[in-house]
N, C-alpha and C positions, 0 to 999 in steps of 0.2 A: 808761376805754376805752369805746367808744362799740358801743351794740347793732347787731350783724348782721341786718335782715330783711328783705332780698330778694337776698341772697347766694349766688352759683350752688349752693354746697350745700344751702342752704335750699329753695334753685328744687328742685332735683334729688331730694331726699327727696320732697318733696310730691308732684310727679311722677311718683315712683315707688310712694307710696299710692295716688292716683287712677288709675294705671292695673291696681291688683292690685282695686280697687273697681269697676274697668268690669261696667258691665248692671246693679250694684246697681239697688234699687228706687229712685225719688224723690233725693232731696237723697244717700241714703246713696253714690250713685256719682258727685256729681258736688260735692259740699261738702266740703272738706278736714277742716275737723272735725267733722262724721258719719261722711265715709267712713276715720276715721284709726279710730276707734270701732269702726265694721262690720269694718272688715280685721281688728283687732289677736280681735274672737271671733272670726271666719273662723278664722283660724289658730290658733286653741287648742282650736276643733272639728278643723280638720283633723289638728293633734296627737293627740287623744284617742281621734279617731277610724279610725286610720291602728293604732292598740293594738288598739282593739275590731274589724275587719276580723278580727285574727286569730281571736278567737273565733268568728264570725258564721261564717268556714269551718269551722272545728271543729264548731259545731252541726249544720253541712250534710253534714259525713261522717256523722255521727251518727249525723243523719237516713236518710241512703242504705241504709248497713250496716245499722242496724235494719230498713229496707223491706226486704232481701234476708233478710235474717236468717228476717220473717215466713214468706217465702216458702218458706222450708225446714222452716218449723215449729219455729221456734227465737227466745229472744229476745236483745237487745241484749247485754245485762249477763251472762245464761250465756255466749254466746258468747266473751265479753272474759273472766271467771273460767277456761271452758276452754282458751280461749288461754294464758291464764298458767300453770294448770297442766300442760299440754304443752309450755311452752318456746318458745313460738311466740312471737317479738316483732317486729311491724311495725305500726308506726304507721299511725294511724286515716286520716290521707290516702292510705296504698297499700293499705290495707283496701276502703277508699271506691272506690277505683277499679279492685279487683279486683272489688269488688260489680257496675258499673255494664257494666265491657266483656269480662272474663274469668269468666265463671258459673262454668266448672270448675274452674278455682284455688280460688275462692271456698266454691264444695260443698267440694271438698278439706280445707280450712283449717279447715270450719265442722266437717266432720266427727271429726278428730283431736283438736276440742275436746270434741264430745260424748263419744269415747269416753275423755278423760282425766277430763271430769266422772264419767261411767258407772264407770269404778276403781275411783275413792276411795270 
C-alpha cells in the first residue's frame, strides 16, 4: 500500500500546528518541525501550569489575610488555629476577600478566634 504525504489530512494537521505556533520566535512558527516540537511543550506548560494557577491564588489569599491579620495585631497561623478552634470554617479565598473589602466582618472573625485561642 502506498505512503500518504500530502493528503488533506496530512495538509490539515500540519495546519492546524502551524497555526497553534503563530508569532513563535524564528523557524519555531513557521517550520513544521520546530514548530510541532514548540507546540507539543507549549502545551504541557500549559497543562502544568493551568495546576500551578491554583496555588499561585492560594499564596495570594495568604498573602492578603496575613497583611490584615498584621494589622490587627495578629498573625496568619494564630488566626487559622483560632478559627478552628471556634468552629469557624470558611475558606482562605472568602477570608481573603473579607480581609480586602469587608474590615468588619474580618475584625469580627479575627476576634472570636482570639478569644477561643484566649480559653484554652
Amino acid at each position: 500500500m502506498s505512503r500518504a504525504v500530502d493528503g488533506s489530512k496530512r495538509k490539515n494537521h500540519r495546519k492546524k500546528i502551524l497555526k497553534q505556533a503563530k508569532g513563535y520566535w524564528g523557524r519555531r512558527g513557521s517550520n513544521y518541525k520546530t514548530a510541532k516540537d514548540a507546540v507539543a511543550k507549549s502545551l504541557t506548560y500549559a497543562y502544568r501550569d493551568r495546576k500551578d494557577r491554583k496555588g499561585e491564588f492560594r499564596k495570594l489569599w495568604i498573602i492578603r489575610i496575613n497583611a490584615a491579620c498584621r494589622e490587627i495585631g495578629f498573625s496568619y497561623s494564630r488566626l487559622i488555629a483560632g478559627m478552628e478552634k471556634a468552629g469557624i470554617i470558611i475558606n482562605r479565598k472568602s477570608l481573603a476577600w473579607l480581609a480586602t473589602e469587608d474590615n468588619a466582618a474580618f475584625k469580627a472573625i479575627a476576634e472570636k478566634a482570639k478569644l477561643a485561642l484566649a480559653g484554652n
